[in-house]
N, C-alpha and C positions, 0 to 999 in steps of 0.2 A: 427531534424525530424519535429517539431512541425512549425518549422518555413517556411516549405515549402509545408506544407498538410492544406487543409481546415479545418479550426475550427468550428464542427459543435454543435449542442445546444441540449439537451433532455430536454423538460420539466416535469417539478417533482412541485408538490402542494406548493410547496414555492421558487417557481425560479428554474431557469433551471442551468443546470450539462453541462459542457464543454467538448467535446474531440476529438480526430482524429481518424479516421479509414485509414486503408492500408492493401493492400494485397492482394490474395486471398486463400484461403481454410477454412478448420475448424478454428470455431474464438477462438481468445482467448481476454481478457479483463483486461489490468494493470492498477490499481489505485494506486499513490503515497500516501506516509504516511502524518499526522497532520503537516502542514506547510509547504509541500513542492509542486515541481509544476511535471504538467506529464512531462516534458522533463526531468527529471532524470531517465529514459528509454533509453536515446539515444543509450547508448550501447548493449541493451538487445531485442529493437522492431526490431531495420535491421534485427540481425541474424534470430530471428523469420519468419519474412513477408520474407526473403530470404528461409530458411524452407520449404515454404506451406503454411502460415497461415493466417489469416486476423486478423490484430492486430488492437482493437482499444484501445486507452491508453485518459483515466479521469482524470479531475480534480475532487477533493474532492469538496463538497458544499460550496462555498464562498470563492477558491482559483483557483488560476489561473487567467482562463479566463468564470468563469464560476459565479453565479449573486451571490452579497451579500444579508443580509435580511435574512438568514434562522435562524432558531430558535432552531432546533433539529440536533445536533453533536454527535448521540448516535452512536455506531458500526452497533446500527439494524437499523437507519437513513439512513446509509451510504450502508450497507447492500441490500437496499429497493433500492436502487440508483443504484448499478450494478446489480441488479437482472429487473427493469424497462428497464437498458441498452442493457444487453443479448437480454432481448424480443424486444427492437426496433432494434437491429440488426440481428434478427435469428437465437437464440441460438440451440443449449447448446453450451457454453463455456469453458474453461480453464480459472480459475481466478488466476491472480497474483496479492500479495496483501504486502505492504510495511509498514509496522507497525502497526498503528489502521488499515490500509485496511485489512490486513491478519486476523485480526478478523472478520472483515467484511466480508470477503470471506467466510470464516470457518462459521458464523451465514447462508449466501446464498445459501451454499451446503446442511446446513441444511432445511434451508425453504422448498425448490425448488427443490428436487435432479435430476429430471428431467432435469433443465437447465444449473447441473453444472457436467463438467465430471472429472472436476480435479481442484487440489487447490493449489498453489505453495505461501509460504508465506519467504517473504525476512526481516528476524528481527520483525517476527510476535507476535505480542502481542496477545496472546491468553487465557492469566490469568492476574489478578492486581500481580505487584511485591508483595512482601514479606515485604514490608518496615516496617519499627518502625513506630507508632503511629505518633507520633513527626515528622514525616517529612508528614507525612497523611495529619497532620494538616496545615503545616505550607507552604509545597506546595504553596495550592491557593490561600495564600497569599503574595507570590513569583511572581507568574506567571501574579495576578492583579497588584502590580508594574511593573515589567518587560516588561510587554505588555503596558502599557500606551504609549503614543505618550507625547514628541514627539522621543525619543529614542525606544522606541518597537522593529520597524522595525532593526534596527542596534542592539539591544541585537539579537533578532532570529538568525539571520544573523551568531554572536557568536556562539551561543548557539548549532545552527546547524554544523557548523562549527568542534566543540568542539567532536562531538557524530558519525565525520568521521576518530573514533582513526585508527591510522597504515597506509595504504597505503593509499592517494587521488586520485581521477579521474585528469587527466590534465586538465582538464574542471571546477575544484571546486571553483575557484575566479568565473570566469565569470556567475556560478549559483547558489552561495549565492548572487550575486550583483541583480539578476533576483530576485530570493527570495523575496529580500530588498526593490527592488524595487514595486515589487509588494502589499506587503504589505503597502507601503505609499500610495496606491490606495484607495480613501476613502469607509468606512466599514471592510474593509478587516483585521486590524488590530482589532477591534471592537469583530467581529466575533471569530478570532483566538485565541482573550482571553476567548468569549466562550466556543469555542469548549477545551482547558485547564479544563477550571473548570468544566467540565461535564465527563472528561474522566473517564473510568469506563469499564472494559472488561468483566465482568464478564458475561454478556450474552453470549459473545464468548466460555468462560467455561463451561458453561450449555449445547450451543448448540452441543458442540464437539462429544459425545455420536450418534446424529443422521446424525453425516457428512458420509455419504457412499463412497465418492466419494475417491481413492486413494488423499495423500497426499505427498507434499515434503516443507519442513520447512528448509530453510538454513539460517546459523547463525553465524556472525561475531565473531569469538573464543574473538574480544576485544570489544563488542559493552555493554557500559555502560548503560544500558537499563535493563541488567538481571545480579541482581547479583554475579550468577557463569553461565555465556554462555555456560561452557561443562554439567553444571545439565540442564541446559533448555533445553538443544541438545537431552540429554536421557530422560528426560519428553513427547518431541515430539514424540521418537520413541516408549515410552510407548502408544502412542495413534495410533499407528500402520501408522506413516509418514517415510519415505524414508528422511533424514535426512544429510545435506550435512555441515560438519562443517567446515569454510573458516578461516585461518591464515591471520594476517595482516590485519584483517577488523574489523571494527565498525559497527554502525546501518544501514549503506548502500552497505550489501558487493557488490551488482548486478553493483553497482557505483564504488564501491573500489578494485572489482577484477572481471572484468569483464572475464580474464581468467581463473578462477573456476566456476564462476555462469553460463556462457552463456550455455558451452556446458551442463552445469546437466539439466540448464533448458529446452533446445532443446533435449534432450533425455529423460526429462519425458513428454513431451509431443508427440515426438515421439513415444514414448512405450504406447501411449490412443487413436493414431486413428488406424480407418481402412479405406485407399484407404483415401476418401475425406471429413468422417464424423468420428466423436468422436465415441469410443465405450463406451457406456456409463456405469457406473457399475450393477449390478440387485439389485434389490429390496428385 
């Protein structure tokens, strides 16, 4: 998809944000998770834009195709980034949000709830794990080896790899090798160690109380991300989300079964508009 749609630019107070638009109708807006690129969509934006919809699919700040240099990797950084995007496209939107994005989304509904009509999070991180101390700590000091160059790019690459347990896309060499590649782009790995040692969800926790907007939260029954994936799945539904829990998937089920995720996705989002425009939820 990406390779045959115009790559257009948003600018944002420290470099601009990367992404493509298609389609027509009510928009909706996918951002890929921490390291990855928007064409891990490809399976998920046709069926949409074939829908009704007008998809535009981001890059995260400093990945992709979009500018290195930024400083601020926060959920509400990124947050501020699809809620700028919605308004230069014409919102309200339908946010889809793939790891840190799904927190991101989740902070945007709350901000804004005006410009978000709905919120679909794909292996969404929307609390810090549960972890031991011990691994709290020892983490960021993991992730500042790991990421150094000139090996960085080829652990990711791993690592990412590693967190697509159970089924893969027929596509999965050819875009960790993107990935990879991408990341040997200078800054890009720099940055990516950044945004590692700033992770931090918990505003996404906070904000969840004021998200209005219907939700759906789907979650790889094997994605090594959440301790127990079937507690995460009823936590979600604790927070009043439509909840779709996929067999055989890892942290990218939309990637890994595109046979489960597409149609939940095209059906909740079909169940939020009317005619040509979102129905938005009330206040």
């Amino acid at each position: 998809m990406s390779e045959t749609i115009e790559v257009r630019f948003l600018s944002r107070p420290e470099g601009r944000i990367s992404y493509t638009v298609a389609g027509a109708g009510p928009l909706v807006v996918a951002a890929p998770g921490m390291g990855d690129l928007r064409d891990s969509y490809r399976d998920l934006a046709g069926p949409l834009i074939a829908a009704g919809y007008r998809v535009a699919v981001t890059d995260l700040r400093s990945h992709g195709d979009s500018d290195t240099g930024f400083t601020d990797f926060s959920d509400a950084a990124v947050a501020g980034d699809l809620i700028a995007l919605v308004r230069e496209l014409g919102g309200p939107a339908v946010l889809i949000g793939s790891s840190l994005s799904g927190a991101a989304a989740a902070i945007a509904a709350a901000r804004e709830p005006g410009l978000v009509a709905g919120v679909v999070g794909l292996g969404a991180l929307l609390r810090n794990p549960d972890s031991p101390a011990i691994v709290r700590t020892v983490m960021p000091l993991v992730y500042r080896v790991a990421l150094a160059r000139p090996w960085g790019a080829a652990f990711w690459g791993g690592f990412y790899r590693s967190i697509n347990r159970g089924r893969t896309a027929p596509w999965l060499d050819e875009h960790v090798a993107a990935v990879a590649a991408k990341l040997r782009e200078p800054g890009r790995l720099r940055d990516l160690r950044r945004l590692t040692l700033a992770l931090d969800h918990e505003e996404a926790e906070r904000a969840l109380p004021a998200v209005r907007a219907p939700m759906l939260q789907v979650v790889g029954l094997l994605d090594p991300d959440f301790p127990d994936p079937a507690a995460e799945a009823e936590w979600f539904r604790t927070l009043g989300a439509r909840v779709v829990e996929v067999p055989e998937a890892g942290h990218y089920p939309h990637a890994q079964r595109p046979d489960v995720v597409v149609p939940e996705v095209v059906a909740f989002a079909d169940g939020l508009r009317s005619g040509d425009e979102w129905r938005m939820p009330r206040a």
